[in-house]
ROTI-169505 format. One line per field, with one value per residue: residue number from 1; residue in one letter; chain; x negated, z, y of N, C-alpha, C, O in turn. Coordinates in steps of 0.05 Angstrom, whole numbers. Layout:
<atoms>
k: c(NUM; ...)
r: c(A; ...)
c: c(A; ...)
n.u: c(X; ...)
n.w: c(Z; ...)
n.v: c(Y; ...)
ca.u: c(X; ...)
ca.w: c(Z; ...)
ca.v: c(Y; ...)
c.u: c(X; ...)
c.w: c(Z; ...)
c.v: c(Y; ...)
o.u: c(X; ...)
o.w: c(Z; ...)
o.v: c(Y; ...)
</atoms>
This chain:
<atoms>
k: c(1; 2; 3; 4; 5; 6; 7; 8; 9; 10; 11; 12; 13; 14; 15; 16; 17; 18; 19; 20; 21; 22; 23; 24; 25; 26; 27; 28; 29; 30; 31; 32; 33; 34; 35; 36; 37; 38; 39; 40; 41; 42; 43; 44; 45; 46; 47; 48; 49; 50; 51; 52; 53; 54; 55; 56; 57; 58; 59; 60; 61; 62; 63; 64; 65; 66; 67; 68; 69; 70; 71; 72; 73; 74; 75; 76; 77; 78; 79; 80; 81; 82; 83; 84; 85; 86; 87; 88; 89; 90; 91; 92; 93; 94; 95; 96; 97; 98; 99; 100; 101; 102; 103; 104; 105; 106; 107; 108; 109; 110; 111; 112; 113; 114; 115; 116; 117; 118; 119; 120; 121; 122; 123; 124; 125; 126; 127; 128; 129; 130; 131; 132; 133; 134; 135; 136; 137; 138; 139; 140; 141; 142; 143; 144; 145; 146; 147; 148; 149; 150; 151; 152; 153; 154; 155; 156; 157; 158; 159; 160; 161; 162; 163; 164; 165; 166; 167; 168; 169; 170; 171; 172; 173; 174; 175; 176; 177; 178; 179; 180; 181; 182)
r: c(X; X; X; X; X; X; X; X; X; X; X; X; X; X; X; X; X; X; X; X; X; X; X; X; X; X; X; X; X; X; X; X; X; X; X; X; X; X; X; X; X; X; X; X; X; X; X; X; X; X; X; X; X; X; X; X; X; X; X; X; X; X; X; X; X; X; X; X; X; X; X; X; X; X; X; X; X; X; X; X; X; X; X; X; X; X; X; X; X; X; X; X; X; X; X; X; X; X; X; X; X; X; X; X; X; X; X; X; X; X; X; X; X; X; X; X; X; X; X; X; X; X; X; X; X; X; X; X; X; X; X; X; X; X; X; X; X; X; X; X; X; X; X; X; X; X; X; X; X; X; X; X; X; X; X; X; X; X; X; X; X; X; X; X; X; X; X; X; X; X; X; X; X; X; X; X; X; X; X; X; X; X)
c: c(A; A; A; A; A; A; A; A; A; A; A; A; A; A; A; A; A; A; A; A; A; A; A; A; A; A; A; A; A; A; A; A; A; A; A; A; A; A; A; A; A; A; A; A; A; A; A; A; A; A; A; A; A; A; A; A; A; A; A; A; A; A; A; A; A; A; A; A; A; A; A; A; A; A; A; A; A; A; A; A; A; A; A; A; A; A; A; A; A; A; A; A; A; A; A; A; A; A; A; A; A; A; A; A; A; A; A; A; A; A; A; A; A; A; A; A; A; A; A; A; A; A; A; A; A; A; A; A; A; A; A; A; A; A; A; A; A; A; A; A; A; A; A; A; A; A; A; A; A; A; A; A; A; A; A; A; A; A; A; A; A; A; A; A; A; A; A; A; A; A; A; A; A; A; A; A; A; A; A; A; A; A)
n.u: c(-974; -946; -918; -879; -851; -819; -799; -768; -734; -714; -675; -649; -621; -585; -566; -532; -501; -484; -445; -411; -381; -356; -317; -294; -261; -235; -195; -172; -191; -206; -235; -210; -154; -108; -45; 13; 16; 25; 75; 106; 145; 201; 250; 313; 345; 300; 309; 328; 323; 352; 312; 292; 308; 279; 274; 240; 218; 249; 238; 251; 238; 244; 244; 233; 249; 225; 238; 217; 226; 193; 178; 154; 154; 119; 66; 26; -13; -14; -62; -89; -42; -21; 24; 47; 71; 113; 129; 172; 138; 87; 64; 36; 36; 3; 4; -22; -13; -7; 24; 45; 64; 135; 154; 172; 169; 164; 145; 131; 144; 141; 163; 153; 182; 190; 224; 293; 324; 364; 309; 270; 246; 185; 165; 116; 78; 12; -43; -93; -147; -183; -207; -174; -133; -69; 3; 59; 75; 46; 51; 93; 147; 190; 252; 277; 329; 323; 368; 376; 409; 466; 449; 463; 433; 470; 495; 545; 616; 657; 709; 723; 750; 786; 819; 821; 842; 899; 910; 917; 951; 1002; 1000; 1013; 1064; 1093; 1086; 1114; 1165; 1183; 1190; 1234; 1263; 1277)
n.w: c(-297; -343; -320; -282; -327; -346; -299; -287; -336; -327; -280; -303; -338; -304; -274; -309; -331; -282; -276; -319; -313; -264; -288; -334; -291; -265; -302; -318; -353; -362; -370; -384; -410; -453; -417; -440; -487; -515; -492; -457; -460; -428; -471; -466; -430; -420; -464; -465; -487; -495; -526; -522; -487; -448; -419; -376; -350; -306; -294; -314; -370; -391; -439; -464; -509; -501; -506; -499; -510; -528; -532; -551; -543; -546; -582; -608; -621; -577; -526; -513; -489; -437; -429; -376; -353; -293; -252; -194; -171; -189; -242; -295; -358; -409; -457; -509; -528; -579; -595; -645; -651; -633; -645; -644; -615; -606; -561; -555; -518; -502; -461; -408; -372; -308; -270; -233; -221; -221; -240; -221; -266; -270; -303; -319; -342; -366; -376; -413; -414; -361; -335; -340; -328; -287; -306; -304; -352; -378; -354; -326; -296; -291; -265; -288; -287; -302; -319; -314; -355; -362; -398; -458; -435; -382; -334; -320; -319; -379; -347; -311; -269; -272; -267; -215; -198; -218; -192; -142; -138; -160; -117; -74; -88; -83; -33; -14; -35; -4; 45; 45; 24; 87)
n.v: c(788; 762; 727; 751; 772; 721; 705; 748; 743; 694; 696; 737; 714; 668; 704; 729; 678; 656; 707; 699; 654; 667; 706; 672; 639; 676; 688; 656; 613; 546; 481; 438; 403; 433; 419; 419; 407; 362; 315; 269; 220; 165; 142; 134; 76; 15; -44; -101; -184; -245; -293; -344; -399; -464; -516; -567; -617; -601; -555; -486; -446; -379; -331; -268; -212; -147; -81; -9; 58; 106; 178; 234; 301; 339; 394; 368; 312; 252; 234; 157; 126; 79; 25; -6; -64; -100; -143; -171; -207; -197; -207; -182; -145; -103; -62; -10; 55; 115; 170; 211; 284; 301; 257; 192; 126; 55; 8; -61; -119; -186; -223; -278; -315; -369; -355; -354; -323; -246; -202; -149; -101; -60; -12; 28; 89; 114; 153; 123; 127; 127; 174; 225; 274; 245; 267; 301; 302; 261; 214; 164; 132; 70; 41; -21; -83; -144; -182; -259; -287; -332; -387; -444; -483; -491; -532; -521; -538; -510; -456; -487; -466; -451; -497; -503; -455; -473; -520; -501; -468; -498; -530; -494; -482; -535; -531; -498; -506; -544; -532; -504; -533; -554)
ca.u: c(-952; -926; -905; -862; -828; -813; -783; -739; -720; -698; -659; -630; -601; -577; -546; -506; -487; -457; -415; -394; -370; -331; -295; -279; -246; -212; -182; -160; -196; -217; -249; -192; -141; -72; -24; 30; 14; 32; 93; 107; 170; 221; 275; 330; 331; 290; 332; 317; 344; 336; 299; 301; 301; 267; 280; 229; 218; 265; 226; 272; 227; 262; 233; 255; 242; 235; 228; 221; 227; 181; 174; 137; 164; 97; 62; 1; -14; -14; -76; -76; -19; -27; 38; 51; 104; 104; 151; 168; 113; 54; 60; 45; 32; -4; -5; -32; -2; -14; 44; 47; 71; 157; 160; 190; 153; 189; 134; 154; 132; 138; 161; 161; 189; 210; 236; 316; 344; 350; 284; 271; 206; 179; 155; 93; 61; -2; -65; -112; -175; -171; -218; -152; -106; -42; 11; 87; 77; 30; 59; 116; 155; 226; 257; 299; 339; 324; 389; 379; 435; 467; 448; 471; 435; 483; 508; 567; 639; 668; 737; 737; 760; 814; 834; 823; 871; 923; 918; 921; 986; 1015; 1009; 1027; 1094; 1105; 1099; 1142; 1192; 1188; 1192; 1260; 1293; 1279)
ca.w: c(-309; -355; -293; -279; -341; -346; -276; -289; -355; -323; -259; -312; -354; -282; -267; -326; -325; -263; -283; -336; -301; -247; -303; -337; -270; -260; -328; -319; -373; -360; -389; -382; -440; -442; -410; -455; -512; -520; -476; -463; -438; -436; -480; -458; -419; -431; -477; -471; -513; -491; -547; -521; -454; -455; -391; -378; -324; -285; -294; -335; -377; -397; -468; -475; -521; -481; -515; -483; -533; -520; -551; -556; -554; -546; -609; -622; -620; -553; -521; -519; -471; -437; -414; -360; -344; -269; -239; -163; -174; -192; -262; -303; -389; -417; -493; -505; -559; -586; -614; -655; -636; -644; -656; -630; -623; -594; -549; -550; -506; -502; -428; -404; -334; -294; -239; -241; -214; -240; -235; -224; -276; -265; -328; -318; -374; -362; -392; -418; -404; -324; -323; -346; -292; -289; -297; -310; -384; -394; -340; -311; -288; -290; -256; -293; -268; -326; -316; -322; -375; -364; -426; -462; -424; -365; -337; -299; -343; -375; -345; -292; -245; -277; -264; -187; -190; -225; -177; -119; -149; -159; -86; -55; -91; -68; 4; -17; -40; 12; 72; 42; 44; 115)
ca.v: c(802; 746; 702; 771; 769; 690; 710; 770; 733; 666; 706; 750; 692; 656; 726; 723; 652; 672; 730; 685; 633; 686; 714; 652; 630; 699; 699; 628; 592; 529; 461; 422; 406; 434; 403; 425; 398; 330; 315; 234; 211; 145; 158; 114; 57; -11; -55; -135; -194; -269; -305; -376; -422; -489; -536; -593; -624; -584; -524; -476; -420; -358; -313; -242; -198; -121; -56; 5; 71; 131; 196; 263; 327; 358; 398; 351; 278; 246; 209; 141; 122; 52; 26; -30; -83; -110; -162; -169; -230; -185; -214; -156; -144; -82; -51; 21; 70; 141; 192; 244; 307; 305; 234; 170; 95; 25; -16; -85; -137; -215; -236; -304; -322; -388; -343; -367; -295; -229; -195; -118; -103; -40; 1; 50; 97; 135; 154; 100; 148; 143; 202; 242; 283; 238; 294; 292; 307; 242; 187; 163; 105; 73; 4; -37; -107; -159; -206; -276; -301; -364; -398; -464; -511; -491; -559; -532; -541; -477; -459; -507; -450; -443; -517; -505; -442; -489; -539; -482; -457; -523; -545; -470; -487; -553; -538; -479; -522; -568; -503; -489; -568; -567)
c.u: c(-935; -915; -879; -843; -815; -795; -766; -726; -695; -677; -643; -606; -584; -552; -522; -490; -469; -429; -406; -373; -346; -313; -273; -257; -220; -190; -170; -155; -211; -223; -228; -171; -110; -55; 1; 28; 20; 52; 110; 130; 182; 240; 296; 325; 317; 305; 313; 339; 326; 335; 308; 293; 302; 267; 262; 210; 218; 254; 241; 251; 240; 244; 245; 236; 249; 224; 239; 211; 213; 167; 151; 150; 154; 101; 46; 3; -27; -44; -68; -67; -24; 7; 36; 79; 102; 129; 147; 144; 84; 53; 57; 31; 26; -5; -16; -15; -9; 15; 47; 65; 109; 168; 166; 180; 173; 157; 147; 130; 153; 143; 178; 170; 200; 222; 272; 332; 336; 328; 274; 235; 205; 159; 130; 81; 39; -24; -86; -138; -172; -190; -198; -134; -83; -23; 42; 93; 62; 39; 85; 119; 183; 220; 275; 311; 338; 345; 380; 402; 435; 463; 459; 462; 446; 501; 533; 592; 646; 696; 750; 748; 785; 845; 832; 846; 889; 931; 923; 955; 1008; 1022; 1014; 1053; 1100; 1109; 1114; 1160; 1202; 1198; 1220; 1281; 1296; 1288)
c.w: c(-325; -344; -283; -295; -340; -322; -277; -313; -342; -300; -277; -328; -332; -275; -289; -335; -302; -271; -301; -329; -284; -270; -317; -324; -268; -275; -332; -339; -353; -372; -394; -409; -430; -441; -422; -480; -526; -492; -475; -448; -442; -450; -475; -436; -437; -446; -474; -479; -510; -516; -537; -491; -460; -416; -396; -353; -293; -279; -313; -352; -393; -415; -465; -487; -505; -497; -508; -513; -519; -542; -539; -560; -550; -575; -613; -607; -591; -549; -523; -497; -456; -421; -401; -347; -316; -267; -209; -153; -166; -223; -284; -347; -395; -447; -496; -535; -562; -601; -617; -649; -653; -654; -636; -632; -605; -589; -543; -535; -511; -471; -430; -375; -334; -271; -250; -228; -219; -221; -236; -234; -275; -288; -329; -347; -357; -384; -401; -412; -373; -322; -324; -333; -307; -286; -300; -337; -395; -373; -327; -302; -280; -280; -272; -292; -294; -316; -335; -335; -377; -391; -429; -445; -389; -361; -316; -332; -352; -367; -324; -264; -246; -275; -233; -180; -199; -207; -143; -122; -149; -132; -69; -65; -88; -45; 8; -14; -14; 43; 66; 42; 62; 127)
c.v: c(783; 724; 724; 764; 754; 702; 718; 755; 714; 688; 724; 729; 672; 675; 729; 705; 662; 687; 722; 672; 647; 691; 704; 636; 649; 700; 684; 610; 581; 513; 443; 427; 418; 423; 391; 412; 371; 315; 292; 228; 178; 153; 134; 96; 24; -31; -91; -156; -229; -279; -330; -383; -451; -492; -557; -593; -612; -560; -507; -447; -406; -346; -294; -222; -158; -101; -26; 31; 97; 152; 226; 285; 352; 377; 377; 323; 274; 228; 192; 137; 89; 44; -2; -41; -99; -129; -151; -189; -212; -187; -197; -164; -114; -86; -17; 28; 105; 140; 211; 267; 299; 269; 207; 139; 76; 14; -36; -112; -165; -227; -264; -307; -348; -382; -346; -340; -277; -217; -168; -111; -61; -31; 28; 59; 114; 142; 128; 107; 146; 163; 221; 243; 265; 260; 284; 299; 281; 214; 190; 138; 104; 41; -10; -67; -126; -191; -232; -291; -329; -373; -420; -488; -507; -519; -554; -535; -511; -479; -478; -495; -448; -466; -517; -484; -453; -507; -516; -476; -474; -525; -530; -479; -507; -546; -517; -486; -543; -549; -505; -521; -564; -546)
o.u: c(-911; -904; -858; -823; -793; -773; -745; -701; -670; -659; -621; -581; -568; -528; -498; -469; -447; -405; -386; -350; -322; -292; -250; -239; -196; -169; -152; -135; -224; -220; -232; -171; -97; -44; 10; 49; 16; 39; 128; 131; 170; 251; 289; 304; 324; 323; 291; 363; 304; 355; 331; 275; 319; 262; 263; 195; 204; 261; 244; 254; 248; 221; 269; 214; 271; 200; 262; 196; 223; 151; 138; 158; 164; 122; 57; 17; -46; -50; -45; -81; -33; 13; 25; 99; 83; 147; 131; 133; 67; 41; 79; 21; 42; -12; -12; -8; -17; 26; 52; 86; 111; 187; 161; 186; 194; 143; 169; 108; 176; 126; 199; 156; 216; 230; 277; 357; 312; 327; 268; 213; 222; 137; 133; 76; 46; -21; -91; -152; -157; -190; -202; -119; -78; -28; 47; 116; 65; 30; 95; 100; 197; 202; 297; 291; 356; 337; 377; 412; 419; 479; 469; 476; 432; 517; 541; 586; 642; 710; 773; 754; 801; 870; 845; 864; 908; 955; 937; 975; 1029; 1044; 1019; 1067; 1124; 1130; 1126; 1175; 1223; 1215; 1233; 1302; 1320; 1292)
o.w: c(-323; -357; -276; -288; -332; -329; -272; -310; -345; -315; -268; -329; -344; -272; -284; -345; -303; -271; -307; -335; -288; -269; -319; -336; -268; -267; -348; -345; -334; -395; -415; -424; -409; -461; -419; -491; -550; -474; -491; -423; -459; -443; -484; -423; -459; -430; -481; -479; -516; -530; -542; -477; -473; -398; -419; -342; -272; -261; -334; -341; -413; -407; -462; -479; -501; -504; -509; -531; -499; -561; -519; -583; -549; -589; -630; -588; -582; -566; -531; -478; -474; -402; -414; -337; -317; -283; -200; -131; -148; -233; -296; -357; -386; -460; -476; -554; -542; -614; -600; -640; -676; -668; -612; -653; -594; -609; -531; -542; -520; -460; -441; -358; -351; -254; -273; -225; -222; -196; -260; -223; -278; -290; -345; -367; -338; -407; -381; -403; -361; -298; -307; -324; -330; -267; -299; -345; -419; -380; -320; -298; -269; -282; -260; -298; -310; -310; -359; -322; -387; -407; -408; -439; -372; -378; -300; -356; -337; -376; -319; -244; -228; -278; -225; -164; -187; -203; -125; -108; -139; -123; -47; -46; -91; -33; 30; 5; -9; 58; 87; 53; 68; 151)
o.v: c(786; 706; 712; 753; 762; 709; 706; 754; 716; 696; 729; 731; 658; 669; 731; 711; 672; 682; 735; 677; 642; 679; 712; 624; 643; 709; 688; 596; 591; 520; 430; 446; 415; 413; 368; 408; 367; 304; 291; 232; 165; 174; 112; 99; 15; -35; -98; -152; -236; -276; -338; -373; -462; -476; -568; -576; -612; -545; -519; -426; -417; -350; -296; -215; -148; -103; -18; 25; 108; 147; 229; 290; 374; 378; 363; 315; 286; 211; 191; 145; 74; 58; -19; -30; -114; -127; -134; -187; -213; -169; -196; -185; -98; -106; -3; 14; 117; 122; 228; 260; 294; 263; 208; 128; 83; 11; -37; -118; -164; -240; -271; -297; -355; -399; -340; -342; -274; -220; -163; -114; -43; -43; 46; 45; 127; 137; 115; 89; 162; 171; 238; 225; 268; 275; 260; 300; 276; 193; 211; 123; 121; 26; -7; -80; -120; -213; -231; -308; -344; -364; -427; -507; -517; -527; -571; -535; -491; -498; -483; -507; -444; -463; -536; -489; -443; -512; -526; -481; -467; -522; -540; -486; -506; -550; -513; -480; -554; -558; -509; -528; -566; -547)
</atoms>
């Protein structure tokens, strides 16, 4: 008889696990966090700002300072966020960040390149947890073209174009002048 009870006990506590679980489903709670609540975007585009270029031995390396501005216009404080910087290389830079609900941060990265043309870096945000659904409230991604700026140690002349259209102009009107003697 007390192998009975133990029995009907455990199958009764199984049976109501069950009908827990159905209702939970039906009712459309789940374990999962709400989505809504912390809402991660780009705000603008990427802003970059050459720091310095150093030339030696004919290798030219490029500095830029890149900061990309992302906000919240969830209610509560965001996981932590990991964002990533790619080149067309592969060459990539990670930092992670958290923000509070309504609020506004500046990630700033440090990029170095000897690549001598502009360079399209590709900007990813997602979760730092990868057990956590990627959604359109916690990742994204934008491209932007990081122009190489001629800098000072440019060794052509400045303005010397402007001495080839002079001399263009010049010698269309001589053989102007010279059309109309003859």
């Amino acid at each position: 008889m007390v192998d009975f009870i133990k029995f009907e006990n455990f199958s009764r506590s199984i049976a109501i696990l069950i009908l827990t679980c159905l209702f939970l489903s039906i009712a459309g709670f789940s374990t999962t966090a709400d989505e809504n609540n912390a809402i991660i975007s780009i705000v603008g585009d990427p802003v970059y700002e050459l720091v310095s270029r150093d030339t030696t031995n004919d290798i030219t390396i490029s500095r830029y300072f890149i900061n990309i501005t992302f906000g919240n216009t969830g209610t509560e404080t965001s996981d932590e966020i990991r964002v990533n910087l790619t080149d067309e290389e592969g060459f990539s830079l990670t930092k992670d960040f958290t923000l509070s609900a309504g609020a506004e941060t500046t990630v700033s990265f440090y990029w170095s390149t000897t690549y001598y043309q502009n360079q399209n870096i590709v900007v990813k945000f997602f979760p730092k947890d990868l057990d956590t659904d990627w959604t359109e409230d916690n990742s994204g991604s934008t491209t932007f073209e990081l122009v190489m700026i001629e800098g000072e140690d440019n060794k052509s002349t400045p303005g010397f174009e402007i001495i080839l259209v002079l001399s263009a102009i010049i010698i269309f009107a001589y053989y102007q002048k010279q059309k109309r003697k003859k």
